[in-house]
C-alpha positions as CSV (number, residue, x, y, z in Angstrom):
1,X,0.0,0.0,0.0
2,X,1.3,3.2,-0.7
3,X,1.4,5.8,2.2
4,X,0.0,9.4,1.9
5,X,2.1,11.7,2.8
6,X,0.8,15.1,4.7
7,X,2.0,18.3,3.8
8,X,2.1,21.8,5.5
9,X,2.4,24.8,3.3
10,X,4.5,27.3,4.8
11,X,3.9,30.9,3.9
12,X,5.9,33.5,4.5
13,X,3.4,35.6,6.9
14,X,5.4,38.8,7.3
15,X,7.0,38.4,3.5
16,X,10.3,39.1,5.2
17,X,13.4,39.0,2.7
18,X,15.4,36.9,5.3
19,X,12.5,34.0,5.6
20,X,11.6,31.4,3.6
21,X,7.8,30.2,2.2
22,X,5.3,31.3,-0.1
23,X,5.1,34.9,-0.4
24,X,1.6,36.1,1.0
25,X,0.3,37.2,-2.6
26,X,1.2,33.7,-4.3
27,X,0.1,31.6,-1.2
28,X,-4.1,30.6,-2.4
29,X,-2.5,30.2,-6.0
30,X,-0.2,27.9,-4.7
31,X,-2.5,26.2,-2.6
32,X,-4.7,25.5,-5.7
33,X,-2.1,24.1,-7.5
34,X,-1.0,21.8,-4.5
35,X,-4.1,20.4,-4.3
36,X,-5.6,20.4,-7.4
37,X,-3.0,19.7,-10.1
38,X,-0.2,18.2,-8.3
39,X,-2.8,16.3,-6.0
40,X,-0.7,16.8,-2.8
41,X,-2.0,15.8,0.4
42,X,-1.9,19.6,2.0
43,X,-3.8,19.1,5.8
44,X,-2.2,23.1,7.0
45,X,-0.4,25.8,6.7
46,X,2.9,27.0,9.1
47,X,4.0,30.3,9.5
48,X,6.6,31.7,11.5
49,X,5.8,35.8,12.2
50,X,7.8,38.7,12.5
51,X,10.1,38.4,15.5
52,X,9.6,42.1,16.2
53,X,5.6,42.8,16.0
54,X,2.5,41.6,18.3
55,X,1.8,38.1,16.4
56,X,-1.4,38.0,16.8
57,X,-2.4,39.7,13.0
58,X,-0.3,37.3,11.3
59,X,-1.5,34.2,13.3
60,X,-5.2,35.1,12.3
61,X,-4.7,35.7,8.8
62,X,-3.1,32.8,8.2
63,X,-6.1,31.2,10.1
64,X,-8.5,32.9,7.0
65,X,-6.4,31.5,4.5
66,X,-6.7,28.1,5.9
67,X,-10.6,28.3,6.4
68,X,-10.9,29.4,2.8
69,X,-9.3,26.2,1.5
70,X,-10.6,24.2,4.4
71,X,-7.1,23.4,5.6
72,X,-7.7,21.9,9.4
73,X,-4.4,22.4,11.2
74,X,-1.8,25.2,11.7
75,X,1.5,25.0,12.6
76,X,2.2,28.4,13.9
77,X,3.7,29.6,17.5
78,X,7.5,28.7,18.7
79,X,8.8,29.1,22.5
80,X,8.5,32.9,22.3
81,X,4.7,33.4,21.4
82,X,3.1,29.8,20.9
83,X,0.3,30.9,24.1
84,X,-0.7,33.5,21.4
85,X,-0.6,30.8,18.7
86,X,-2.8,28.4,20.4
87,X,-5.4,31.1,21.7
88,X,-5.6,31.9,17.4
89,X,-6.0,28.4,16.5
90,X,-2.3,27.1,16.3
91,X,-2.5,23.0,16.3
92,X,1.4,22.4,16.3
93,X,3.1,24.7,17.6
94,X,7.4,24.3,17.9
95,X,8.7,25.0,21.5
96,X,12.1,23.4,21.1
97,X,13.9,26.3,22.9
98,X,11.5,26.3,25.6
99,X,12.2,22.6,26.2
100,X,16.3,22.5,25.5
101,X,17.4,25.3,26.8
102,X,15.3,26.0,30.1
103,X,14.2,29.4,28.8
């Protein structure tokens, strides 16, 4: 049997030079052709915001993008703002620092 493998999109929320992912304006063409021509599994979207700005903006309109295309899960939030992630929706978040490094 072959296994189906699950994909995350991961859009660059703050288009920030530095950051990789889908640019913000390309991301719903993208997901389209994900999903539609290349038949890819995509279950979410991940985002990593801005280290410098309130998060909160960019966690909820990656949240739209997903409801539009009927994504379910988000991976959005690391050890610095994943409270904020979850309270927007976040279902992964990465906490790694928080874990390793006693912070």
């Amino acid at each position: 049997s072959i296994k189906k493998i699950k994909y995350f999109i991961q859009v660059n929320i703050g288009n920030e030079p530095q950051k990789n992912g889908i640019p913000i304006n390309k991301v719903i063409p993208f997901i389209k052709y994900c999903i539609n021509d290349l038949k890819l599994n995509i279950i979410g979207l991940m985002c990593i915001p801005p280290l410098d700005c309130e998060p909160t903006q960019y966690f909820i309109s990656l949240v739209e993008i997903a409801r539009t295309h009927n994504l379910k899960e988000l991976s959005m939030g690391m050890s610095n703002d994943y409270e904020c992630a979850i309270s927007n929706g976040a279902t992964f978040v990465r906490i790694g620092s928080k874990i390793f490094n006693n912070n």
